[in-house]
C-alpha positions, 0 to 999 in steps of 0.5 A: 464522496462515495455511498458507503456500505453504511448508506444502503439496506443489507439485511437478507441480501446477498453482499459480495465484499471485496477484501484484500487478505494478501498476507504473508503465510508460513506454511499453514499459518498466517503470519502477520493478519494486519490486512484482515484486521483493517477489514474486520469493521466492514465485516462485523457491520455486514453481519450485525446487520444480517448481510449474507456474506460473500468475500473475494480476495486475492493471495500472491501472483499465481497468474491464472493457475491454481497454486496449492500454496496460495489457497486461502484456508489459512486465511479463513482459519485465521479470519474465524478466528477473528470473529468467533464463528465460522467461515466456510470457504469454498475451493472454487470463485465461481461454479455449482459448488459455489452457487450452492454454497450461497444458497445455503447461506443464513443472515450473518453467516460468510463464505470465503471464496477461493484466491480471485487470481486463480482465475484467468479472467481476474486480472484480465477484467474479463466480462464474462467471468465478472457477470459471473460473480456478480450473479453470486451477489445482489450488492458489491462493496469493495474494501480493498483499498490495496487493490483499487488502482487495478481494473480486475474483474473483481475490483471494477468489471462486477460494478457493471452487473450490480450496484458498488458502494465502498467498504468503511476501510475504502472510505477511511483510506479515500477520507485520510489520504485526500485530505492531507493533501487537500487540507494539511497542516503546514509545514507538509513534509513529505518523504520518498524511499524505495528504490526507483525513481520510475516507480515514483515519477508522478508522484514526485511531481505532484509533490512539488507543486503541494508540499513544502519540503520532499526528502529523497532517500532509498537507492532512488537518491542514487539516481538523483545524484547521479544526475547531478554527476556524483560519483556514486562507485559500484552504486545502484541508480536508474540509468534510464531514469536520469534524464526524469531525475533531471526533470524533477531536479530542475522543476524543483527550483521553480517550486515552492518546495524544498527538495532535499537529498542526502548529504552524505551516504553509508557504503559498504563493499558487499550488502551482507548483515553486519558486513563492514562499512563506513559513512562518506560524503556526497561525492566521496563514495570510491570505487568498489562501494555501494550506497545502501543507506542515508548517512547519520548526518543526513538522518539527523537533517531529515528527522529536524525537518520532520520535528517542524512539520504540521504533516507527514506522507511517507513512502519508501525506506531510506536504506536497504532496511533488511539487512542491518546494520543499513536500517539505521537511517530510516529507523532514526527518521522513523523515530522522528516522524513517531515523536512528531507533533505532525499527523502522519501518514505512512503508505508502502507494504515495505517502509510498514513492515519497517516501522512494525519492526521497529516497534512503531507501527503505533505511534504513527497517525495514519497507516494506509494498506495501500502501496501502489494505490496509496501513490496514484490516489497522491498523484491524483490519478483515477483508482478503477476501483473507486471510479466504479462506486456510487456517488453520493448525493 
């Protein structure tokens, strides 16, 4: 177990957290503050407790350059907002105007800094720009769950120079995530969308070996049946991936798991909203068609699967969601996982911003704000990010 921000003294120092408020902008304008409101416990307890508060986050992939576009003041509006007082923000990470910005901090005030990635030395982990922010701060609390799998300067490098516990969201997330592997109640139901197999590799393993029944979906079961030589027409699959599908396929019959793909296929001729298109059996989809959803019958096989499970992980959609009418599989099994008795828990910024769209988001137990962290803490990988924190005793 980690130390908490709960666990250690802040009043009077200096507390350098780590967030992540990568969120969708429009213009000025924040357009869904979901993350910023996953952190705000982390925050408001920080400043009751009379911390000086220092926040980092990144927004998009600027690479090292400064992009207008990705500055954070939208952000700082929306999180003053938020909390009812001001949030001064700053338009460097590091530097004199930064040092003096946190000179003039007051107990229970917050300074955001500027987007982390502008920075070359961010993504690079680079010592001496982590030495540098680790001198802005006398502790480290990282609550950017979302980030944890990356070795950044500011998720693991400022872990070197000054103490690191975790966030109350970094803890929530480790917590939930752990025990429904560690602990589930059976049966575990687990189910895989998105579209590559390669993302998913060793979670797919990994989820063999723990769950009772794993529901493939998404353009990665493409792949899936294209290693068992279904003709799939003009379908999209992973080519380099088929000799891993075949892995997985032939490690899921020594297994006391359940590996369960479609059975039959919506295709359509062109991926356009409302543009014409039929369901086919597995093994029927003809030249010229595409697979870009999981047909009714398979959409009804899974969500009884999901009506008998004790818990629920879900990463991935089952269908290219975006464009209708190719959402309905995943939004059919979507309302099963929500009318479950099981615990559920859904990780995946798009399979997410699926269930907010059908009105779901809260009816499920659990909503990680992690993606690709949320899959590698599942597959049993070390996060650096978590790696770096303190122990408890």
């Amino acid at each position: 177990m980690k130390l908490s921000v709960a666990d250690v003294a802040v009043k009077g120092k200096r507390v350098l957290l780590r967030v992540d408020f990568n969120v969708p902008l429009s213009g000025e304008r924040v357009v869904d503050d979901t993350r910023i409101r996953a952190a705000l416990p982390t925050i408001t307890d920080l400043l009751k407790r009379g911390a000086r508060l220092i926040l980092a986050t990144h927004l998009g992939r600027p690479g090292g350059e400064i992009r207008p576009e990705l500055r954070l003041d939208p952000v700082a509006a929306r999180l003053s907002e938020l909390l009812g007082r001001p949030v001064c923000k700053v338009d460097e990470v590091v530097g004199r105007e930064v040092e003096e910005a946190v000179r003039g901090l007051a107990e229970g005030e917050v300074l955001m800094l500027e987007n982390i990635r502008f920075e070359q030395g961010e993504e690079a982990n680079d010592p001496d720009f982590a030495r540098l922010l680790a001198q802005l701060a006398d502790l480290f609390v990282n609550d950017a769950f979302g980030t944890a799998h990356r070795a950044h300067a500011s998720t693991a490098g400022v872990a070197e120079y000054i103490p690191a516990v975790a966030g109350l969201l970094m803890i929530r997330e480790i917590e939930v995530l752990s025990r429904c592997l560690e602990q589930p109640a059976r049966p575990l139901a687990a189910i895989l969308g998105g579209a590559k197999v390669s993302d998913k590799l060793q979670v797919l393993h990994r989820f063999l070996e723990l769950t009772d029944t794993l529901l493939i979906g998404g353009g990665m079961a493409n792949t899936f049946l294209a290693a068992l030589e279904c003709p799939l027409g003009d379908s999209f699959y992973e080519e380099d991936s088929l000799e891993d599908a075949r892995d997985i396929l032939e490690a899921s019959e020594d297994s006391n798991c359940c590996l369960q793909l479609p059975v039959d296929l919506t295709v359509t001729r062109e991926l356009k909203p409302h543009s014409p298109f039929k369901n086919v059996a597995v093994g029927e989809v003809a030249e010229g068609w595409k697979a870009v959803d999981i047909g009714p019958e398979t959409a009804s096989l899974y969500s009884d699967i999901v009506a008998e499970a004790g818990t629920i992980l879900w990463n991935g959609p089952l269908g290219v969601f975006e464009t209708a009418p190719f959402h309905r599989g995943t939004e059919k099994v979507a309302r099963a996982v929500a009318g479950s008795r099981a615990f559920s828990i859904v990780g995946g910024g798009d399979i997410v911003a699926a269930l907010e769209g059908f009105g779901l988001a809260d009816e499920i137990g659990f909503i990680s704000t992690g993606g690709g962290a949320t899959l590698k803490l599942w597959e049993g990988a070390a996060l650096p990010g978590i790696e770096v924190l303190q122990d408890k005793e």
